[in-house]
mmCIF file of the N, C-alpha and C atoms, coordinates in Angstrom:
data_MODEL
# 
_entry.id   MODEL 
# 
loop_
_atom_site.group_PDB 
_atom_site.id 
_atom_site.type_symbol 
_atom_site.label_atom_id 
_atom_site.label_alt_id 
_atom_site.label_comp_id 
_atom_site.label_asym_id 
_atom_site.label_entity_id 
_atom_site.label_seq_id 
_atom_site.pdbx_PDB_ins_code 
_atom_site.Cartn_x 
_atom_site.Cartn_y 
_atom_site.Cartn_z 
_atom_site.occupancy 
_atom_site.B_iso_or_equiv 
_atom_site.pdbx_formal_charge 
_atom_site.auth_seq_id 
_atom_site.auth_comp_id 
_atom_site.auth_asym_id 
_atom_site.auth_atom_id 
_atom_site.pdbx_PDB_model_num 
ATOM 1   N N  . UNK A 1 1  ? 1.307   24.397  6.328   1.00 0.00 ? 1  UNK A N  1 
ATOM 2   C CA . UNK A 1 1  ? 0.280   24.261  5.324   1.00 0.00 ? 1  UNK A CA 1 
ATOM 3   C C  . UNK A 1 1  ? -0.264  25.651  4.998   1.00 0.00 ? 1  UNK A C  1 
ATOM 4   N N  . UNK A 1 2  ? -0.248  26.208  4.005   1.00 0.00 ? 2  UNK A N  1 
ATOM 5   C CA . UNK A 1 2  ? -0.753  26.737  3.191   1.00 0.00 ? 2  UNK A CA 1 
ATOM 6   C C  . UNK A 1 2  ? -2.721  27.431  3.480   1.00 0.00 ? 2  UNK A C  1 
ATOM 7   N N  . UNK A 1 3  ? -2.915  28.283  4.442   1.00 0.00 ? 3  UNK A N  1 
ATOM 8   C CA . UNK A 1 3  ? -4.295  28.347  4.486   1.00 0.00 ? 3  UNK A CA 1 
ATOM 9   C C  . UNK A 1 3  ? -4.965  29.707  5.085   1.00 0.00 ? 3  UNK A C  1 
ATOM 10  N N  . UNK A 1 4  ? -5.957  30.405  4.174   1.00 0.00 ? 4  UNK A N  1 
ATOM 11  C CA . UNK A 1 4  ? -6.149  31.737  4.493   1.00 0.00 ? 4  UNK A CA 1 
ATOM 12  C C  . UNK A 1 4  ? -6.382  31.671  6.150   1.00 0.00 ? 4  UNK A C  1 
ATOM 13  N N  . UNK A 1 5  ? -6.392  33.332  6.076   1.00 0.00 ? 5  UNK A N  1 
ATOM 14  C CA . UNK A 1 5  ? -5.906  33.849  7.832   1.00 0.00 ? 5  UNK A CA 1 
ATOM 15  C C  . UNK A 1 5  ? -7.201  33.564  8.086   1.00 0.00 ? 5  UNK A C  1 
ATOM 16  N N  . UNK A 1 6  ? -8.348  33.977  7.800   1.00 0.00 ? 6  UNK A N  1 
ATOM 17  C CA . UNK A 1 6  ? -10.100 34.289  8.153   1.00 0.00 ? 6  UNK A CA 1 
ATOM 18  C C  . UNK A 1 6  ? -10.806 33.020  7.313   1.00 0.00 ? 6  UNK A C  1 
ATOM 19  N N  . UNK A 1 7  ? -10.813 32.360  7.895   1.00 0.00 ? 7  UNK A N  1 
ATOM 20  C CA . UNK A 1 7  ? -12.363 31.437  7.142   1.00 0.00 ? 7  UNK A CA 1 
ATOM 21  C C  . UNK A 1 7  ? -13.454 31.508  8.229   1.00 0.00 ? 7  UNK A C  1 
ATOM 22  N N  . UNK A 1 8  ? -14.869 30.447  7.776   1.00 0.00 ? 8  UNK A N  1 
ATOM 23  C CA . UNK A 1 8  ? -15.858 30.276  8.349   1.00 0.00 ? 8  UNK A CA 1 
ATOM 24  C C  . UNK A 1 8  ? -15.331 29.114  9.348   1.00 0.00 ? 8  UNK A C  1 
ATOM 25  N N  . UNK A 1 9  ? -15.425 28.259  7.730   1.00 0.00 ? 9  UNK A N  1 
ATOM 26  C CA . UNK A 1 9  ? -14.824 26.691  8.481   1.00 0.00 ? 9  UNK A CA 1 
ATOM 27  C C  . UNK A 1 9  ? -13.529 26.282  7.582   1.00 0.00 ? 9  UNK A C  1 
ATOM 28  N N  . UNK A 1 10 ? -12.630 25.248  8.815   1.00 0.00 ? 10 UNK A N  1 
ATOM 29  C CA . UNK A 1 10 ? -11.626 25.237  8.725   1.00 0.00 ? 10 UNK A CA 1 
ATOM 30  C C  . UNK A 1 10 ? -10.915 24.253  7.123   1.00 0.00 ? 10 UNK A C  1 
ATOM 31  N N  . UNK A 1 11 ? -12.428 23.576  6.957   1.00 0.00 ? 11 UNK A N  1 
ATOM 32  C CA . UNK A 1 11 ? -12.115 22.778  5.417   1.00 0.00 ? 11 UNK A CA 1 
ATOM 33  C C  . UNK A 1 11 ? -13.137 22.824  5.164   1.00 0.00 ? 11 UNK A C  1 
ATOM 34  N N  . UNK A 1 12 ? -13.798 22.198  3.966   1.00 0.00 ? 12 UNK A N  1 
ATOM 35  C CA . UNK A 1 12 ? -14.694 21.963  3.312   1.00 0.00 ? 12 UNK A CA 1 
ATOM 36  C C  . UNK A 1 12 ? -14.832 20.215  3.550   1.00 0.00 ? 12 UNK A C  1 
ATOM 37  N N  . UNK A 1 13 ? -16.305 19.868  3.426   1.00 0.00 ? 13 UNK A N  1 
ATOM 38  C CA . UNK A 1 13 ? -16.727 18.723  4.059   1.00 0.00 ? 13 UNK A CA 1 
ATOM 39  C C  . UNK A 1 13 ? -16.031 18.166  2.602   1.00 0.00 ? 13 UNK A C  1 
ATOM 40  N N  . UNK A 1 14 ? -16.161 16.571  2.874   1.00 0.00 ? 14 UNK A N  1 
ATOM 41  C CA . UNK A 1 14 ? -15.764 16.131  1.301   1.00 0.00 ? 14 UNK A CA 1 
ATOM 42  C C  . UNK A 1 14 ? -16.660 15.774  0.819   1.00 0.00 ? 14 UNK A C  1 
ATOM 43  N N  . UNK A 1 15 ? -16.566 15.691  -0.406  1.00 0.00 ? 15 UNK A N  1 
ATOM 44  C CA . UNK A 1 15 ? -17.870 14.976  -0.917  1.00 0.00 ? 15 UNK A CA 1 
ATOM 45  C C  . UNK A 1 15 ? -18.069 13.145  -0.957  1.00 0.00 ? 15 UNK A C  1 
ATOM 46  N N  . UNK A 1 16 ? -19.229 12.863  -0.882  1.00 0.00 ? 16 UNK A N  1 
ATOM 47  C CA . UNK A 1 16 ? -19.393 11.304  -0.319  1.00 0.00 ? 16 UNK A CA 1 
ATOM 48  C C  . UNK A 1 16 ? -19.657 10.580  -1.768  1.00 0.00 ? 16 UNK A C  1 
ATOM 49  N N  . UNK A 1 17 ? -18.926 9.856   -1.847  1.00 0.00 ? 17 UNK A N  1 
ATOM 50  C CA . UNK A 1 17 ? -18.738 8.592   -3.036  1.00 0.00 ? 17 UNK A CA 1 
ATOM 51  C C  . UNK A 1 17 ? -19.535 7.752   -2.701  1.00 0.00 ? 17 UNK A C  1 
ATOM 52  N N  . UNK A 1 18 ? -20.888 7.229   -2.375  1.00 0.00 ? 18 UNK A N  1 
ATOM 53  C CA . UNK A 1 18 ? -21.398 6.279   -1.891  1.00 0.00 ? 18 UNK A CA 1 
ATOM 54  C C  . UNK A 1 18 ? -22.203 5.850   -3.209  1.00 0.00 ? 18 UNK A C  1 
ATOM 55  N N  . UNK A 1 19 ? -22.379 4.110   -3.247  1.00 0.00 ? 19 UNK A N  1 
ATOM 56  C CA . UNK A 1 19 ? -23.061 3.616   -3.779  1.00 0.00 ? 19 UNK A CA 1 
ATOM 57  C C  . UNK A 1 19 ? -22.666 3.098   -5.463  1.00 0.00 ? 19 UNK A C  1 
ATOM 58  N N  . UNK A 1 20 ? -22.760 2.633   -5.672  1.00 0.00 ? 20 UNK A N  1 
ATOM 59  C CA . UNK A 1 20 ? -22.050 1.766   -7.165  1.00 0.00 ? 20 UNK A CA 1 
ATOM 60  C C  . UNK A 1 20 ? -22.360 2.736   -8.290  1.00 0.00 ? 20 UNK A C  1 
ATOM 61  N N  . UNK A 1 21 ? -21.152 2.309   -9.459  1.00 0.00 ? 21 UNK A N  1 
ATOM 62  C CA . UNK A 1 21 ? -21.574 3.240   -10.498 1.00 0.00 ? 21 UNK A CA 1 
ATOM 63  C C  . UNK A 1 21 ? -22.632 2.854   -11.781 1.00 0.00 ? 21 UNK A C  1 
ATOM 64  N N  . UNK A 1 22 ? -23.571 3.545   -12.065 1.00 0.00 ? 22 UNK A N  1 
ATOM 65  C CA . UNK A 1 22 ? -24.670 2.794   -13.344 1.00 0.00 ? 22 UNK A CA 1 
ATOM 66  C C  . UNK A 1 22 ? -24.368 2.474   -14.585 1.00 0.00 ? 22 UNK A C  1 
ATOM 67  N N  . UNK A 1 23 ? -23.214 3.270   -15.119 1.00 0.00 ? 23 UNK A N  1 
ATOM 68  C CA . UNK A 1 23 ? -22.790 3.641   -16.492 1.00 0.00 ? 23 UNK A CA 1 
ATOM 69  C C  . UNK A 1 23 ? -21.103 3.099   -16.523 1.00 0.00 ? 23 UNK A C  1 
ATOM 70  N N  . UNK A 1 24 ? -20.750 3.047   -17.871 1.00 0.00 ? 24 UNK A N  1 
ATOM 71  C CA . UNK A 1 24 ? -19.133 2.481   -17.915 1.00 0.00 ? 24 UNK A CA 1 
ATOM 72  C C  . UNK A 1 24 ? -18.462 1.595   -17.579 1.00 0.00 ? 24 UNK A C  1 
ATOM 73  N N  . UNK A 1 25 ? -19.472 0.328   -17.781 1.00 0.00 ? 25 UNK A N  1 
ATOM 74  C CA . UNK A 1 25 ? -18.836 -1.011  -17.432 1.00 0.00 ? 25 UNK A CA 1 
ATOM 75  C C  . UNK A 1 25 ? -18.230 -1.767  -18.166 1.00 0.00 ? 25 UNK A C  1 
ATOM 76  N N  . UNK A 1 26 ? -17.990 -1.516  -19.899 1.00 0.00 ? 26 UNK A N  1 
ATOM 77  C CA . UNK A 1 26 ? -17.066 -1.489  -20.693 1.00 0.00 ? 26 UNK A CA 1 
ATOM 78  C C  . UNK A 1 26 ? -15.441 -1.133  -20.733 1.00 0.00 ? 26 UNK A C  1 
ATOM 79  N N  . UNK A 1 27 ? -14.546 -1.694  -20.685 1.00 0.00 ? 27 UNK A N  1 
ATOM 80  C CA . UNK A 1 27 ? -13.372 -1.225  -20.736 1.00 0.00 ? 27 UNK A CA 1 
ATOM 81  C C  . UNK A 1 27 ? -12.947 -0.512  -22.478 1.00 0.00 ? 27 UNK A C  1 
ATOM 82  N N  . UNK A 1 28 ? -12.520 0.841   -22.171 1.00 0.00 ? 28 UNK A N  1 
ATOM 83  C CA . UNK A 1 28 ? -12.436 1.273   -23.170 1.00 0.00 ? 28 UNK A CA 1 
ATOM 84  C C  . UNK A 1 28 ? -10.865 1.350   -23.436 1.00 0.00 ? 28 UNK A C  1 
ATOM 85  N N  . UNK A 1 29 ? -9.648  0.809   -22.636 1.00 0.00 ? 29 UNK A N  1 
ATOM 86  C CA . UNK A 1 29 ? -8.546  0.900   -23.326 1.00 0.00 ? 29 UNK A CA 1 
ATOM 87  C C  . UNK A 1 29 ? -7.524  -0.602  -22.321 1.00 0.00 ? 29 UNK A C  1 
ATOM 88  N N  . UNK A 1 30 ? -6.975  -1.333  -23.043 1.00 0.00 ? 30 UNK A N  1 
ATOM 89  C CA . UNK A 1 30 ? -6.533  -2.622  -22.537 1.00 0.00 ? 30 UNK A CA 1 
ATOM 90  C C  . UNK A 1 30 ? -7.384  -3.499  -22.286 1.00 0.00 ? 30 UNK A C  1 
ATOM 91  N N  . UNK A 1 31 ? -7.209  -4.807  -21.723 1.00 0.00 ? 31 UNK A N  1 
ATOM 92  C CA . UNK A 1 31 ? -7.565  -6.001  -21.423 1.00 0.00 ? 31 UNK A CA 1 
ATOM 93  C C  . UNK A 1 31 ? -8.468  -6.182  -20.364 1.00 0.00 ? 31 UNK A C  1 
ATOM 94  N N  . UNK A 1 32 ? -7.711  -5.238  -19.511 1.00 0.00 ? 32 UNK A N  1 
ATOM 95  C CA . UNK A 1 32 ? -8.093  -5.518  -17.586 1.00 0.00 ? 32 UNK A CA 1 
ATOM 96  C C  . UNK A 1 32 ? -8.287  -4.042  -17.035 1.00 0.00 ? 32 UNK A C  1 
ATOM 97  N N  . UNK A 1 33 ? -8.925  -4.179  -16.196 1.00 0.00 ? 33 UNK A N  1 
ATOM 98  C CA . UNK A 1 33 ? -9.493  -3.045  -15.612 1.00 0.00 ? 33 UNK A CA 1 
ATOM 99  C C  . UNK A 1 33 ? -9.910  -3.013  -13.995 1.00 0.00 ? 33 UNK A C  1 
ATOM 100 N N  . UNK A 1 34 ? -10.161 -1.841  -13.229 1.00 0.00 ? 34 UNK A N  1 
ATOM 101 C CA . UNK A 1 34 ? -10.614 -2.392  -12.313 1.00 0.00 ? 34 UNK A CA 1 
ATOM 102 C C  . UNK A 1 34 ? -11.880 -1.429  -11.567 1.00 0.00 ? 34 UNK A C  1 
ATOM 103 N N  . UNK A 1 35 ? -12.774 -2.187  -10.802 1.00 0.00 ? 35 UNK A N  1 
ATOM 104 C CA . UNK A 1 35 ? -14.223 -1.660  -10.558 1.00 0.00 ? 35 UNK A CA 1 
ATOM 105 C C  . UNK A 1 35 ? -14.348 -1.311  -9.035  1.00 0.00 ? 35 UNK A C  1 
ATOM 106 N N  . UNK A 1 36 ? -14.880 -0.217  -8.718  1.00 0.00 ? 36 UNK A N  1 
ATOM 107 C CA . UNK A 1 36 ? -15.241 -0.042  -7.227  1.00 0.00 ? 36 UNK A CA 1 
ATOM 108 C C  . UNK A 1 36 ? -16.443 -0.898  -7.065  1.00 0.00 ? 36 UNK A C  1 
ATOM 109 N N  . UNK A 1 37 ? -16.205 -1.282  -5.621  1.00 0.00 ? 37 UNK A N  1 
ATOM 110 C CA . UNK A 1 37 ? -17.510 -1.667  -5.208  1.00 0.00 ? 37 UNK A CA 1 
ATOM 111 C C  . UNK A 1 37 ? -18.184 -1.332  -4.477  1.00 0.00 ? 37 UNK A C  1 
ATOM 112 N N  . UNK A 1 38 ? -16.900 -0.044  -3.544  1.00 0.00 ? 38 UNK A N  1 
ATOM 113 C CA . UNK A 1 38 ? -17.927 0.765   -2.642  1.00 0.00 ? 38 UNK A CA 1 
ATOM 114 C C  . UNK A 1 38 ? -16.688 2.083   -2.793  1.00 0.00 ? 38 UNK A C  1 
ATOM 115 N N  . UNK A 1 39 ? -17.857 3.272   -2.387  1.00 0.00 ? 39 UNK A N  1 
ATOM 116 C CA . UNK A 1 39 ? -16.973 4.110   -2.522  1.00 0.00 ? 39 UNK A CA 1 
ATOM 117 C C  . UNK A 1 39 ? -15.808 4.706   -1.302  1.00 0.00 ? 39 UNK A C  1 
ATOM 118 N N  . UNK A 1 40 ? -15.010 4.766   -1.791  1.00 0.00 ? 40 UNK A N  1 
ATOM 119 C CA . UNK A 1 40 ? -13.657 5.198   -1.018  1.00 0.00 ? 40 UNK A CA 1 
ATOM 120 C C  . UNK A 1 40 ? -12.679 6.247   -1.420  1.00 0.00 ? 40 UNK A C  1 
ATOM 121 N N  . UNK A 1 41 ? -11.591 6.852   -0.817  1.00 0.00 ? 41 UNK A N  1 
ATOM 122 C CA . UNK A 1 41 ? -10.685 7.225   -1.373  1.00 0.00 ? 41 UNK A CA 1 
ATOM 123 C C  . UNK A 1 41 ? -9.569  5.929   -1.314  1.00 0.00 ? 41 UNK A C  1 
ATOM 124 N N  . UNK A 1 42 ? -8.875  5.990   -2.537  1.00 0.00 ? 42 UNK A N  1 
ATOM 125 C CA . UNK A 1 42 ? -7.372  5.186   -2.857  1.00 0.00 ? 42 UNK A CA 1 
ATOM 126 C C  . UNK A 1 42 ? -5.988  5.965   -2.885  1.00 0.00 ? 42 UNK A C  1 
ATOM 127 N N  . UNK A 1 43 ? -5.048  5.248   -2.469  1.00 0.00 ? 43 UNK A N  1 
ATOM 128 C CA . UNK A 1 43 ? -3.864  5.795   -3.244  1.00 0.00 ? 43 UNK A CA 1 
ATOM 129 C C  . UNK A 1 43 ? -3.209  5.027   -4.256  1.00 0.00 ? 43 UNK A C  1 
ATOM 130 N N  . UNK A 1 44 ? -2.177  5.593   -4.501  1.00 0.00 ? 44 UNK A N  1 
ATOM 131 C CA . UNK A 1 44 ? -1.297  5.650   -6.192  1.00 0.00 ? 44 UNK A CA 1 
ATOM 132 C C  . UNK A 1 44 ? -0.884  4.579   -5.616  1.00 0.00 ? 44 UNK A C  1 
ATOM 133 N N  . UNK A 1 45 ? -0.614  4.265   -4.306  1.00 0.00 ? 45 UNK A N  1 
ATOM 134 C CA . UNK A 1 45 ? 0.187   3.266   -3.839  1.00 0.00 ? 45 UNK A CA 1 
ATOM 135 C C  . UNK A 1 45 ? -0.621  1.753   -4.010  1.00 0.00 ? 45 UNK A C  1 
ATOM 136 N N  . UNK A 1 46 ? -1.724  2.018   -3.829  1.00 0.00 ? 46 UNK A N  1 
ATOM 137 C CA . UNK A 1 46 ? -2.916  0.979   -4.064  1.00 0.00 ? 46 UNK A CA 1 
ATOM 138 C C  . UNK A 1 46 ? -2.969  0.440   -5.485  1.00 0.00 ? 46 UNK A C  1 
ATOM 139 N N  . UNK A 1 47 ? -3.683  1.758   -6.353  1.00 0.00 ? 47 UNK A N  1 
ATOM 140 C CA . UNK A 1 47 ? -3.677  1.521   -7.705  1.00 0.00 ? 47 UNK A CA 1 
ATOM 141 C C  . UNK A 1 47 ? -2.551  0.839   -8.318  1.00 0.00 ? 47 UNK A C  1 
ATOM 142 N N  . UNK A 1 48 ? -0.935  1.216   -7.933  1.00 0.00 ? 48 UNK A N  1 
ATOM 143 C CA . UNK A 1 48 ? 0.039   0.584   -8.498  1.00 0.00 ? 48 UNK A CA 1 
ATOM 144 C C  . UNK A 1 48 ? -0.266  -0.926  -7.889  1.00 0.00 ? 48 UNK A C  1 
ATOM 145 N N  . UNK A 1 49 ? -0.049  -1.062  -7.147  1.00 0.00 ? 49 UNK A N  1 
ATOM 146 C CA . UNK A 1 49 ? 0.130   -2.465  -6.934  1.00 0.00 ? 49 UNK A CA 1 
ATOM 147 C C  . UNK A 1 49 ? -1.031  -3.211  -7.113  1.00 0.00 ? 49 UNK A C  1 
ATOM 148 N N  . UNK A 1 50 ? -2.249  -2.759  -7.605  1.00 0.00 ? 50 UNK A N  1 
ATOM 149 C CA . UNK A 1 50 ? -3.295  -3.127  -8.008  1.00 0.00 ? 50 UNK A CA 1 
ATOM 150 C C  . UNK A 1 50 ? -2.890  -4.000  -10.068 1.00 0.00 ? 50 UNK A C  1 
ATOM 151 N N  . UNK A 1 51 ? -2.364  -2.826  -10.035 1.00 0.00 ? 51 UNK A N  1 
ATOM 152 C CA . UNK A 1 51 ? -1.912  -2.764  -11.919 1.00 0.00 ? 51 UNK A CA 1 
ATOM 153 C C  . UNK A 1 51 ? -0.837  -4.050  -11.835 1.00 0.00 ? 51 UNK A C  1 
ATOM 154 N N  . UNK A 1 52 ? -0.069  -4.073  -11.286 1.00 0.00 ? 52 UNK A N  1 
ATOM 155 C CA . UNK A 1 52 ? 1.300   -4.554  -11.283 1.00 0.00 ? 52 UNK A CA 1 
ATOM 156 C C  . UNK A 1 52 ? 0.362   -6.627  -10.714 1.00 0.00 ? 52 UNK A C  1 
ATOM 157 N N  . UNK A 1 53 ? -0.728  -6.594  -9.882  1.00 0.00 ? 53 UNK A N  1 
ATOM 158 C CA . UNK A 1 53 ? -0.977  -7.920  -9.397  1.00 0.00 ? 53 UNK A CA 1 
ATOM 159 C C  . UNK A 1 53 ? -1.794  -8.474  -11.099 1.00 0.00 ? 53 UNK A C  1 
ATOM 160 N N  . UNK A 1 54 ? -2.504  -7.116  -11.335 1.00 0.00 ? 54 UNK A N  1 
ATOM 161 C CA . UNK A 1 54 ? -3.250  -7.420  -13.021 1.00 0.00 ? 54 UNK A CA 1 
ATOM 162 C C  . UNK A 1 54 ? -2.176  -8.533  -13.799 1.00 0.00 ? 54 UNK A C  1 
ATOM 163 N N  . UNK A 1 55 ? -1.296  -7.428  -14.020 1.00 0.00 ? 55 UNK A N  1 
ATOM 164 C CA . UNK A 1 55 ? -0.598  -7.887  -15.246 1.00 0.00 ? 55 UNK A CA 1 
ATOM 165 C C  . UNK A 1 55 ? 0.232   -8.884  -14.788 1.00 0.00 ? 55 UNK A C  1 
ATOM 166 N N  . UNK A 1 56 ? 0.570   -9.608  -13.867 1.00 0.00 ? 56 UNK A N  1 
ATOM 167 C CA . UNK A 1 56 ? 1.089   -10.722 -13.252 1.00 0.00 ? 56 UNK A CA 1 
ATOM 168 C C  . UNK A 1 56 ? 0.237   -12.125 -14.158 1.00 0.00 ? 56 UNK A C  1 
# 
């Protein structure tokens, strides 16, 4: 991996996704859509098969 010789700290904290979103509960392109309900990280692997159960 890829990472300077001298740091402080070894990563940067992440930033915290917590708590629902206020704004953009309109879908602005297609039919179906989909909403967090808490915050997380996802993968592509998720989202796809998320899309793919939609359009079923």
């Amino acid at each position: 991996m890829l990472m300077p010789k001298r740091t402080k700290f070894r990563r940067p904290h992440r930033v915290s996704y917590e708590g629902k979103a206020k704004g953009a509960k309109t879908i602005e392109f297609g039919e179906y859509g989909l909403q967090a309900t808490s915050g997380n990280w996802i993968t592509s692997q998720q989202i796809e098969a998320a899309r793919i159960a939609m359009t079923r």
